[in-house]
C-alpha positions, 0 to 999 in steps of 0.5 A, a space after each residue: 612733479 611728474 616725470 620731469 622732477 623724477 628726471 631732474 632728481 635722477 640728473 642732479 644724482 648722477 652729477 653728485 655722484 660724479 663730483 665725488 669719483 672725481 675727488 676722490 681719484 684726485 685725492 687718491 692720485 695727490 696720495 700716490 704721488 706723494 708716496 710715490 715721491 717718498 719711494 722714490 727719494 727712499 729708492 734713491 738713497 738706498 741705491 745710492 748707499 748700495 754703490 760701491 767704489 772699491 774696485 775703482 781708483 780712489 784718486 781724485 779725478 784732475 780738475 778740468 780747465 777748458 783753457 788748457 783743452 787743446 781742442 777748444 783752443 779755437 774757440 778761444 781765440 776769437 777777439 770778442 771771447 779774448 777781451 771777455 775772459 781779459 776782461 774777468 782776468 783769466 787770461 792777460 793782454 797778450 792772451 796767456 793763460 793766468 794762474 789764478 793761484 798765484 794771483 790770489 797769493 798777489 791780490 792777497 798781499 796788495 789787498 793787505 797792503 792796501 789795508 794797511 795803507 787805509 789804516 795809515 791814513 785813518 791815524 793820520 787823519 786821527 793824529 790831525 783831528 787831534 792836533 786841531 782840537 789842541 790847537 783850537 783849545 789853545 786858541 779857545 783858552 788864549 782867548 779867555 785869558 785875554 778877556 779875563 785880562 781885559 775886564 780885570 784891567 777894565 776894573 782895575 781903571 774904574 777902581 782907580 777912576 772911583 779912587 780918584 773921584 773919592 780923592 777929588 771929594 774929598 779934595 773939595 770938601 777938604 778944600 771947603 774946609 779951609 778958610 778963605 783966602 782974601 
């Protein structure tokens, strides 16, 4: 083994006992971060907790509506911008600003109207569906009293047919029966 197997033995030591530095910093850095991370959303919300707004207004602050904003104005009035926000409906054909509160209140009531409408339709369609299926029984038992008015008369005529060739048996043996006329 020599001098060579004593320098390989002493290489492949030095590289384990890297390999396990190395995992272990990557262990303890993945555990500090976690930490760290944990401290970090406790710091947070203990310095959120801690902030106080007694001294400011507790009004609500005005909603923004960059519409409206005198300063973007330009920017609102190029041709492409326009038909985009007509398009999405905040604003008209002519370019005024809409009032989306008192268009839901309008999209509201034809929306109901709209439902209501579809509710008309569906008990027309219903009352019709109804209609034809009594029209189609009519028709159904028409049918079958005309059938059954047809085989009682059938067998009402072969009745009278068998009647009749009785009568006429016995006509002729009856007939058979008398004497002879010379």
């Amino acid at each position: 083994m020599g001098i060579f197997g004593h320098v390989l033995g002493l290489i492949t030591q030095k590289a384990e006992r890297r390999e396990r530095i190395i995992q272990q910093r990557n262990l303890k850095r993945t555990r500090r971060m976690t930490m760290s991370k944990k401290r970090s959303e406790e710091y947070l919300r203990q310095r959120e907790n801690g902030f106080n707004l007694s001294g400011v207004h507790q009004d609500r602050l005005p909603q923004y509506n960059a519409l409206l904003d005198r300063n973007l104005r330009h920017h609102f009035e190029s041709r492409p911008l326009q038909s985009h926000l007509n398009e999405l409906g905040l604003i008209d054909q002519r370019g005024r600003i809409v009032d989306l509160d008192k268009q839901k209140s309008k999209l509201f009531i034809i929306d109901q109207e709209f439902k209501l409408a579809e509710e008309v339709e569906r008990r027309k369609q219903r009352e019709e569906e109804e209609l034809r299926r009594r029209v189609q029984m009519k028709r159904h038992d028409a049918l079958q009293n005309a059938r059954q008015r047809e085989k009682l008369q059938q067998l009402k005529e072969e009745k009278k047919i068998a009647r009749e060739i009785i009568q006429a048996s016995k006509g002729y043996s009856s007939a058979s029966k008398l004497p002879k006329s010379r």
